[in-house]
N, C-alpha and C positions, 0 to 999 in steps of 0.2 A: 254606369254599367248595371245589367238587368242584373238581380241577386240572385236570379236563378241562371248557374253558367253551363253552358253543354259542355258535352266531349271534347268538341276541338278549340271551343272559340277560349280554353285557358290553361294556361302552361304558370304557376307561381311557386318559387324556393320563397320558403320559411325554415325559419330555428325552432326546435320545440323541445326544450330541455339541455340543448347543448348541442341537440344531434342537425344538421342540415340537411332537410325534404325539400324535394323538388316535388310538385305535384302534377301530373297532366294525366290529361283524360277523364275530368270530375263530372259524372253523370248525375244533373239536377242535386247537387250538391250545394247549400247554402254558404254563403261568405261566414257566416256567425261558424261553421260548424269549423272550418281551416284553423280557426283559434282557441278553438277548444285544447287545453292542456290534454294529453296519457297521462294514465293515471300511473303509479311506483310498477304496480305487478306489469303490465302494458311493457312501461321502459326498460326494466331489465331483463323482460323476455324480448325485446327487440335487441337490447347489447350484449346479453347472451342468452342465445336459442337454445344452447346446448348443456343448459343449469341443470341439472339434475335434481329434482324437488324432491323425487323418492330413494335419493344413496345414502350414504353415512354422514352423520352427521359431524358439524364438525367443532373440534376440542376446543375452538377458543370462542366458543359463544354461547358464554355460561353467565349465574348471577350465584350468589350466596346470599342467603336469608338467615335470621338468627333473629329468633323468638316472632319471624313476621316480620322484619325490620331491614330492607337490603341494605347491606354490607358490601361497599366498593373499593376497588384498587385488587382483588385477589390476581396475585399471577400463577399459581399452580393451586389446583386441586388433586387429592389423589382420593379417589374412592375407592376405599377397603375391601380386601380382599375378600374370599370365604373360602375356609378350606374343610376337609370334610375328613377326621381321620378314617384308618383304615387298620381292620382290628381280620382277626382268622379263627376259624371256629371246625372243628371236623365233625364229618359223617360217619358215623360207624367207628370202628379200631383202626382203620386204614389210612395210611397216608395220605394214599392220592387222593382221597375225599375229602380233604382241606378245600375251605372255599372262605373267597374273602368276603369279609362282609363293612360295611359301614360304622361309624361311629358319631363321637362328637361332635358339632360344631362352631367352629370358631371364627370370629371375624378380627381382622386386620384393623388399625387404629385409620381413623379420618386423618388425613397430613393437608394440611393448609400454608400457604404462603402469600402473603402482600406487602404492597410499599407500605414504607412509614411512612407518615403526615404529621407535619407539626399539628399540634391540639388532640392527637384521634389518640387516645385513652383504651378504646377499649375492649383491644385483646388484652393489654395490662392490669386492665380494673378488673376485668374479668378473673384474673389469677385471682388478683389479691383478694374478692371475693371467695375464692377455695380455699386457699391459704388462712382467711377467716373462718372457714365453717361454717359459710352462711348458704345454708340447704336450697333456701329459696331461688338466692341470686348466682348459686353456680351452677345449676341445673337449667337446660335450655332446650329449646329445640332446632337444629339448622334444617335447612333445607338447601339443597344444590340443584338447580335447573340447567337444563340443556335448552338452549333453542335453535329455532329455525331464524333463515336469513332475514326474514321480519319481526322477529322478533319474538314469536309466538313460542309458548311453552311447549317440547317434541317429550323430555323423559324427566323426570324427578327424582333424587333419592332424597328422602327423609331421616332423618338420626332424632330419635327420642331421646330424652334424658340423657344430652348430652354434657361432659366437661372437659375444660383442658386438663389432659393428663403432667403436655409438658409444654413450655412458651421459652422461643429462641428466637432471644433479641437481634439485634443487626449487628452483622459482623462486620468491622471495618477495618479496611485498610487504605492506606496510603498513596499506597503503586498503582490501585484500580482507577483509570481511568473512566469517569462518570459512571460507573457504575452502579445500579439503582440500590438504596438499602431497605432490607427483606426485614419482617418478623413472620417468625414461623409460628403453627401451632401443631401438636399431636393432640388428638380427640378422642376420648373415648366414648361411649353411647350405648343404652341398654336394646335398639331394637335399630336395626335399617332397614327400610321399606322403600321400593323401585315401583314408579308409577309413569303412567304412560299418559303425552297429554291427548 
C-alpha cells in the first residue's frame, strides 16, 4: 500500500491509550503518523471535554513539606484560621458616634493528620526533640501545596518557625472495623504566608 492514503481509498480502527478510533477520511496522511501516541493533556481532554482547568481547586491534592523534605501519608490538613478582633471607639460625647474599629490579630493553630507506618519516627522524634529543648531541631519550616490535576504547584501556604504545640497518637480500638490508625499534630508557627504558583 502507497504510504500516502487519500480520502476514501482508507477506513482503519486502532486503540490509542485504551480508547478505540476508527479512522476514515485521512487526507495525505502518513501511516507513521496513525501510531503516533496523544500526549496526557490531549487524552484527558478527549475523556473529559468538560474539565474545568480554571474552577476551584480541589482539597485532596495536596503535599506537605517540612524543612524541604515531602512528608507523605497526610489525610487531613486544616489551614488556620485568622481572625481579626474587633474593639469600639467614639466621636465626640455622643453615642451614636460609636464606630467600630479593628484590632489584633490572631491565627488559628496548623492541625495535621496521617497514617502510621511502621519505622516513620518522625512526628514523634520530633516532640521529643521540644520536649528536649533543642531550639535547633524543634524549629522548622512546613510548607502545604495545593495542586493542579498534573501536578503542578496552583497555592502555597508557608509556616515559619514552626513546632508541635501538641502530638495525638493513634487511638484504637477493637470494634473498628479496618479502620486506618491516624497521629495527629497541632502546630504552632511564628509567620503564615499564602503564595500563588
Amino acid at each position: 500500500m502507497d504510504e500516502n492514503i487519500s480520502r476514501r481509498e482508507f477506513i482503519r480502527v486502532i486503540e490509542v491509550g485504551g480508547v478505540t478510533v476508527t479512522l476514515a477520511g485521512c487526507l495525505d496522511m502518513q501511516l507513521d503518523d496513525l501510531e503516533t501516541e496523544p500526549t496526557d493533556t490531549t487524552m484527558q481532554e478527549q475523556q473529559d471535554p468538560k474539565a474545568d482547568r480554571h474552577g476551584p481547586m480541589k482539597t485532596g491534592l495536596f503535599e506537605v513539606t517540612i524543612d524541604e523534605v515531602e512528608v507523605p501519608g497526610w489525610q487531613t490538613v486544616t489551614i488556620p484560621s485568622i481572625s481579626v478582633e474587633q474593639g469600639e471607639y467614639r466621636e465626640g460625647n455622643e453615642a451614636k458616634h460609636e464606630k467600630k474599629m479593628w484590632g489584633q490579630v490572631t491565627f488559628d493553630d496548623l492541625e495535621m493528620e496521617r497514617g502510621v507506618r511502621p519505622g516513620d519516627t518522625e512526628l514523634y522524634d520530633w516532640v521529643k526533640d521540644i520536649q528536649a529543648g533543642k531550639a535547633d531541631e524543634g524549629r522548622k519550616e512546613i510548607a502545604v501545596k495545593v495542586n493542579n490535576e498534573e501536578g503542578e504547584m496552583q497555592l502555597q501556604w508557608e509556616f515559619t518557625e514552626a513546632w508541635i504545640r501538641e502530638y495525638s497518637p493513634p487511638e484504637l480500638d477493637a470494634s473498628a472495623d479496618g479502620d486506618m490508625a491516624t497521629e495527629s499534630v497541632t502546630i504552632a508557627f511564628d509567620e503564615m504566608i499564602r503564595t500563588e504558583g
